[in-house]
PLY file of the C-alpha trace (Angstrom):
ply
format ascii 1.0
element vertex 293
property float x
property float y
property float z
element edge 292
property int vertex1
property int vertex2
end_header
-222.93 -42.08 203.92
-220.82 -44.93 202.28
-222.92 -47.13 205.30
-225.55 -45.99 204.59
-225.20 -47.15 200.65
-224.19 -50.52 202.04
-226.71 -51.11 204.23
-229.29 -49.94 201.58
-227.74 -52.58 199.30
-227.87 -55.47 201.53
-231.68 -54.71 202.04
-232.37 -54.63 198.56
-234.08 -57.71 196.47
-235.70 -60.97 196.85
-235.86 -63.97 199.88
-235.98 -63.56 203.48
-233.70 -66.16 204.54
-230.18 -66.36 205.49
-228.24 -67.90 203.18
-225.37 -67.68 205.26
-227.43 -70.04 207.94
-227.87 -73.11 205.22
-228.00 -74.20 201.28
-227.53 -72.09 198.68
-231.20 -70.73 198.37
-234.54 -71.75 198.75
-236.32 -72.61 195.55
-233.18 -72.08 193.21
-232.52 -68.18 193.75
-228.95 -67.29 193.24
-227.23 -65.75 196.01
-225.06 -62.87 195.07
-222.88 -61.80 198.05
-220.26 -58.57 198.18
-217.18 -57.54 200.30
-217.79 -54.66 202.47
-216.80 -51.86 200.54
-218.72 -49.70 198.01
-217.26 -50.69 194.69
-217.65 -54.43 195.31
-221.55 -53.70 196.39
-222.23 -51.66 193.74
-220.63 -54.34 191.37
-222.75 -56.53 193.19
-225.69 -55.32 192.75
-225.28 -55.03 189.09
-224.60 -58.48 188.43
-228.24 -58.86 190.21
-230.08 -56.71 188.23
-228.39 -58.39 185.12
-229.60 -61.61 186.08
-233.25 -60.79 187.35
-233.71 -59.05 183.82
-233.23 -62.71 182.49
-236.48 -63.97 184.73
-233.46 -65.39 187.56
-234.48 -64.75 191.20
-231.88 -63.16 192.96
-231.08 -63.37 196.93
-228.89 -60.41 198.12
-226.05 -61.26 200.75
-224.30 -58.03 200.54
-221.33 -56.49 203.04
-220.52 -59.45 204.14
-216.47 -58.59 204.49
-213.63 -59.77 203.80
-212.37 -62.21 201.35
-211.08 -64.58 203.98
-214.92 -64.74 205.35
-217.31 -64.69 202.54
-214.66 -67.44 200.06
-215.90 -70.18 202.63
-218.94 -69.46 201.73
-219.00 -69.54 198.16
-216.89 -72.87 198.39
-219.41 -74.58 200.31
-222.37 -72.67 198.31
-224.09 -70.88 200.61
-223.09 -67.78 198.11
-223.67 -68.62 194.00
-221.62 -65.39 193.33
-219.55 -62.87 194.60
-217.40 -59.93 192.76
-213.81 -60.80 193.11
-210.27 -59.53 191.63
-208.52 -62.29 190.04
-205.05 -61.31 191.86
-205.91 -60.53 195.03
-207.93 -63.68 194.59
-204.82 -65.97 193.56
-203.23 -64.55 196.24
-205.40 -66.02 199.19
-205.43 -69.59 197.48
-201.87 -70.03 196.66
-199.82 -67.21 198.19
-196.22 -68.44 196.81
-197.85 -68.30 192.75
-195.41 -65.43 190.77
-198.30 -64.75 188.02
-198.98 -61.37 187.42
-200.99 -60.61 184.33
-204.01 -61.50 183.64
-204.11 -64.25 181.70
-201.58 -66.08 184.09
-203.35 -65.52 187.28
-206.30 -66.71 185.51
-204.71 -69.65 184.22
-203.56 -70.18 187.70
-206.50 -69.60 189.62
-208.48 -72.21 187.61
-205.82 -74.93 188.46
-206.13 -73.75 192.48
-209.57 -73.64 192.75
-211.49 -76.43 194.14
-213.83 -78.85 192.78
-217.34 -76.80 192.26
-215.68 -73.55 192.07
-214.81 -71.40 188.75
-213.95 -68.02 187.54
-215.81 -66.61 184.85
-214.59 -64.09 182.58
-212.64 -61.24 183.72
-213.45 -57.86 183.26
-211.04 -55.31 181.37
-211.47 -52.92 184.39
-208.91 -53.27 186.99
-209.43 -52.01 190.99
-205.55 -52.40 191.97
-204.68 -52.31 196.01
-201.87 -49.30 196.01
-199.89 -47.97 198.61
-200.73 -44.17 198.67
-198.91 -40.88 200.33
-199.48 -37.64 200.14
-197.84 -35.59 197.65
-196.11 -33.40 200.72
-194.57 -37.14 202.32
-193.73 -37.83 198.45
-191.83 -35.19 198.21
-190.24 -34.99 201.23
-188.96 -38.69 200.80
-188.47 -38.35 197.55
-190.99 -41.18 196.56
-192.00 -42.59 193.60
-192.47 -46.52 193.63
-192.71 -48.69 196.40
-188.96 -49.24 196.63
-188.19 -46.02 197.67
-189.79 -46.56 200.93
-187.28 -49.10 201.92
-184.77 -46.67 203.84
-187.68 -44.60 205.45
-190.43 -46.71 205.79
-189.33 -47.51 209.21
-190.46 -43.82 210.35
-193.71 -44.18 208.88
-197.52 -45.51 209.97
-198.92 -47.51 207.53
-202.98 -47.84 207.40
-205.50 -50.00 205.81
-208.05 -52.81 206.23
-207.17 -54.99 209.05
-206.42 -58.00 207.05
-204.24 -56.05 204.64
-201.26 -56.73 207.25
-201.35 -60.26 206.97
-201.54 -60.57 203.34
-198.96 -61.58 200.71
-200.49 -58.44 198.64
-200.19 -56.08 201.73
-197.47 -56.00 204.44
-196.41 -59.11 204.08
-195.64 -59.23 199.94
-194.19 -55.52 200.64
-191.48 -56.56 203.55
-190.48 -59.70 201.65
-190.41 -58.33 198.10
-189.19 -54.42 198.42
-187.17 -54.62 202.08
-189.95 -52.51 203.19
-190.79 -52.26 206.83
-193.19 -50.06 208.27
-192.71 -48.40 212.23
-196.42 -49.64 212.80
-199.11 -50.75 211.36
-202.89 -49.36 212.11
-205.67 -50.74 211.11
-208.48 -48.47 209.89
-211.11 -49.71 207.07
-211.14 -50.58 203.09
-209.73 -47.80 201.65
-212.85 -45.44 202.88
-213.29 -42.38 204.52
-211.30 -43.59 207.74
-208.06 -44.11 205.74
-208.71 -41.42 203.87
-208.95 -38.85 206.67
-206.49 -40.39 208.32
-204.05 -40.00 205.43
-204.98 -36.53 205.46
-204.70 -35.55 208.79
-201.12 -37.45 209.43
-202.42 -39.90 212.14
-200.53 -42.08 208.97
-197.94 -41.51 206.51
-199.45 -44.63 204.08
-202.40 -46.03 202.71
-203.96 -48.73 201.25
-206.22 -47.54 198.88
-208.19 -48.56 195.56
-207.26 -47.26 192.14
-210.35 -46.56 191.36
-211.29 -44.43 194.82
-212.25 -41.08 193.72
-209.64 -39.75 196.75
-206.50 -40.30 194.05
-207.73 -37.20 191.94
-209.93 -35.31 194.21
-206.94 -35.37 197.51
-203.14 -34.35 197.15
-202.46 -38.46 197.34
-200.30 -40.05 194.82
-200.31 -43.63 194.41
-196.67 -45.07 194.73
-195.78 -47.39 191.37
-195.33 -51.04 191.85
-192.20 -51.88 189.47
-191.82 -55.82 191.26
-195.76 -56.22 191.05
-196.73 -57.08 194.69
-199.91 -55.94 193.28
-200.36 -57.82 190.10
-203.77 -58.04 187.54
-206.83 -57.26 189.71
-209.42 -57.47 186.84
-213.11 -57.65 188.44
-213.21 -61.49 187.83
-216.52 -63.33 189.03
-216.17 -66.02 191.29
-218.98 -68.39 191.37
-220.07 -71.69 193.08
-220.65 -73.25 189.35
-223.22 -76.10 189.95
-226.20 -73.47 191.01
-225.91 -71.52 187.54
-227.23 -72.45 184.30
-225.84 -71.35 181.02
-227.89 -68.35 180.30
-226.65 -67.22 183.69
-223.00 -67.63 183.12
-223.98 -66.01 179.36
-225.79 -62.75 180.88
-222.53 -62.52 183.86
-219.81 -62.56 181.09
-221.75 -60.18 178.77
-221.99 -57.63 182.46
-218.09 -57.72 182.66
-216.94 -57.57 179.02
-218.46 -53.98 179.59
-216.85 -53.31 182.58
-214.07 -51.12 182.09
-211.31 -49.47 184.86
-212.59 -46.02 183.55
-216.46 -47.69 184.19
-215.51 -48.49 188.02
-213.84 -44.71 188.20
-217.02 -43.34 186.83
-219.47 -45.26 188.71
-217.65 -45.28 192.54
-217.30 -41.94 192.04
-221.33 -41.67 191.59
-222.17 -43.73 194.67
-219.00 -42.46 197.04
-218.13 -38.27 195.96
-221.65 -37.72 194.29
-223.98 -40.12 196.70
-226.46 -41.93 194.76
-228.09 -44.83 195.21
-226.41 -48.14 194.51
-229.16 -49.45 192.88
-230.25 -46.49 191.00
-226.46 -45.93 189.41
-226.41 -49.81 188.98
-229.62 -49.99 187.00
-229.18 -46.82 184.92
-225.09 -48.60 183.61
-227.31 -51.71 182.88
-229.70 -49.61 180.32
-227.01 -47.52 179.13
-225.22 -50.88 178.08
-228.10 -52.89 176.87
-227.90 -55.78 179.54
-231.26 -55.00 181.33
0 1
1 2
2 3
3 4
4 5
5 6
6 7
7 8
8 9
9 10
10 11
11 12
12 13
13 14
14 15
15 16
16 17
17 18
18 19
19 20
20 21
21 22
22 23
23 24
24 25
25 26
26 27
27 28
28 29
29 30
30 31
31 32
32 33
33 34
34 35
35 36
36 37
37 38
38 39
39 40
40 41
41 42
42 43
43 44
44 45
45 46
46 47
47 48
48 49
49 50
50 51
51 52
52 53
53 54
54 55
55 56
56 57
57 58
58 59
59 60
60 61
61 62
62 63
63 64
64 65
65 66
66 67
67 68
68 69
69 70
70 71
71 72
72 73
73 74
74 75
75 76
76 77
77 78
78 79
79 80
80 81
81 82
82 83
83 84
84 85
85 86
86 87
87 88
88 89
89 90
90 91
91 92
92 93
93 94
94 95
95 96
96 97
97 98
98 99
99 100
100 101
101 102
102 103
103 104
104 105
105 106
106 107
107 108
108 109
109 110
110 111
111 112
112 113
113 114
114 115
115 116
116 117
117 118
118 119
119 120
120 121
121 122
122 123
123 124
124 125
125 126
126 127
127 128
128 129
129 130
130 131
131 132
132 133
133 134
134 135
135 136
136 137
137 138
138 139
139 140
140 141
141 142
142 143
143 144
144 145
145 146
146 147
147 148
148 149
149 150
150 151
151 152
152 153
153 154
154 155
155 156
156 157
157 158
158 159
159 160
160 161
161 162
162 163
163 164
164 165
165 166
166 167
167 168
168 169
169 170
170 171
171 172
172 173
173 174
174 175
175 176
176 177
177 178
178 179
179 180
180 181
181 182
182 183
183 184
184 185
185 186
186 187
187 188
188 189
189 190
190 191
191 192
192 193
193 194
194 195
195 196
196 197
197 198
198 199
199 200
200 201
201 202
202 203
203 204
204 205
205 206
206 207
207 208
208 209
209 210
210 211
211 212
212 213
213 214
214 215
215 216
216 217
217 218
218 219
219 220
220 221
221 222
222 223
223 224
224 225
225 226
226 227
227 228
228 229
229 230
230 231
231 232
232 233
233 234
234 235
235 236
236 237
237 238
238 239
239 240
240 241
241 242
242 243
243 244
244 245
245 246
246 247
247 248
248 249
249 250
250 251
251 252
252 253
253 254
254 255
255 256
256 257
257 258
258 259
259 260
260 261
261 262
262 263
263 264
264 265
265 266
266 267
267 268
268 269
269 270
270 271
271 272
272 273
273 274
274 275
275 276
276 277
277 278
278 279
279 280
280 281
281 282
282 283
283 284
284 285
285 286
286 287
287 288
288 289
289 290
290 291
291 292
């Protein structure tokens, strides 16, 4: 279903083209592009509707994947805009930086970033990475942050998105900051129904999952606390290949994400992921609950 919600997504708006294939659009459309999971999509796709209330035309690049393929292409801008998380963000571009809140990772994003790429304002609303368990592993461990792991980890199977292992926020940030070394790690998908089920069913012991997935109060998970911050600020934090916006457009982004709160992204990925609506439908019913279509 969550495919299905992607796919439908990536179909969705105006322009033919590829604007993976060339410049940044034909004719001056913006290209908003997503990671490939449903939050980021959905997010997505409400930034789009913002800005074709406004009289912008909008090209849809959606699912692309991960950060380390679509940030190339917002760099070199093929992609005018894509959802990001400020941390997680920091994290690719200068691995070593020890900021944490928000207004430091911001501060040090905006001195990393190359020429012709900005942030814009961040979000209030936060979609963390965690390391989950279930609550029978929790207890059996005696878990309740991250550091605890350290004398057992070494019997467990860690999951999550393939690129999660190579990360400084993922195995790598958890071996060299808690000690923490898993027996192996598996590969599965973004913290979506394969992790999920295979949290549940044993084939692993620990997950990488969202905050905001509907899974941490709807499943007997609990998300394991982060006291050294390997997981710092993850605000929802537009990244944006500046030159191919105009004022008004940077006005109507920042007026989207000054609304967007972490109890907003728990509220609307539950809608598209437990309750399966549309993306678009959920995205354009926020916008005129809010004012901002």
């Amino acid at each position: 279903a969550v495919s299905a919600f992607a796919l439908a997504a990536c179909s969705s708006g105006s322009g033919d083209g590829d604007p993976l294939a060339g410049d940044t659009a034909d004719g001056g459309a913006i290209v908003v592009g997503s990671a490939n999971f449903p939050e980021n999509v959905l997010l997505a796709e409400i930034y789009s509707q913002a800005l074709e209330s406004t009289g912008a035309e909008v090209t849809r690049q959606f699912n692309i994947g991960s950060r380390e393929i679509y940030y190339d292409q917002v760099a070199s801008g093929a992609i005018t805009l894509v959802p990001e998380y400020n941390g997680a963000l920091l994290a690719r571009i200068d691995p070593d930086s020890t900021a944490s809140t928000t207004e430091d990772v911001n501060a040090a994003l905006s001195e990393a970033l190359p020429d012709g790429l900005e942030i814009l304002a961040s979000a209030p609303g936060e979609n963390k990475d965690a390391l989950v368990v279930t609550e029978e592993t929790a207890q059996q461990y005696n878990l309740v942050s991250i550091a605890d792991l350290a004398p057992v980890a070494g019997e467990l199977v860690l999951g999550g998105p393939p690129e999660f292992e190579t990360r400084q926020q993922g195995v790598v940030g958890l071996r060299e900051v808690y000690g923490v070394e898993f027996r192996e790690f598996v590969p599965t998908d973004t913290g979506g129904p394969t992790t999920i089920r295979a949290l549940s069913d044993g084939t692993i012991q620990a997950a990488n999952i969202f905050t905001t997935d509907p899974s941490l109060s709807t499943e007997p998970f609990v998300a394991l606390e982060d006291p050294e911050s390997v997981f710092g600020a993850q605000n929802v934090t537009p990244l944006v290949h500046r030159a191919d916006l105009d004022d008004d457009d940077v006005a109507k982004i920042d007026a989207v994400s000054e609304k967007l709160t972490t109890d907003t992204l728990v509220v609307l990925v539950g809608q598209v992921v437990t309750d399966g609506r549309d993306i678009d439908v959920v995205a354009e019913e926020w916008l005129q609950q809010n004012d901002l279509n």
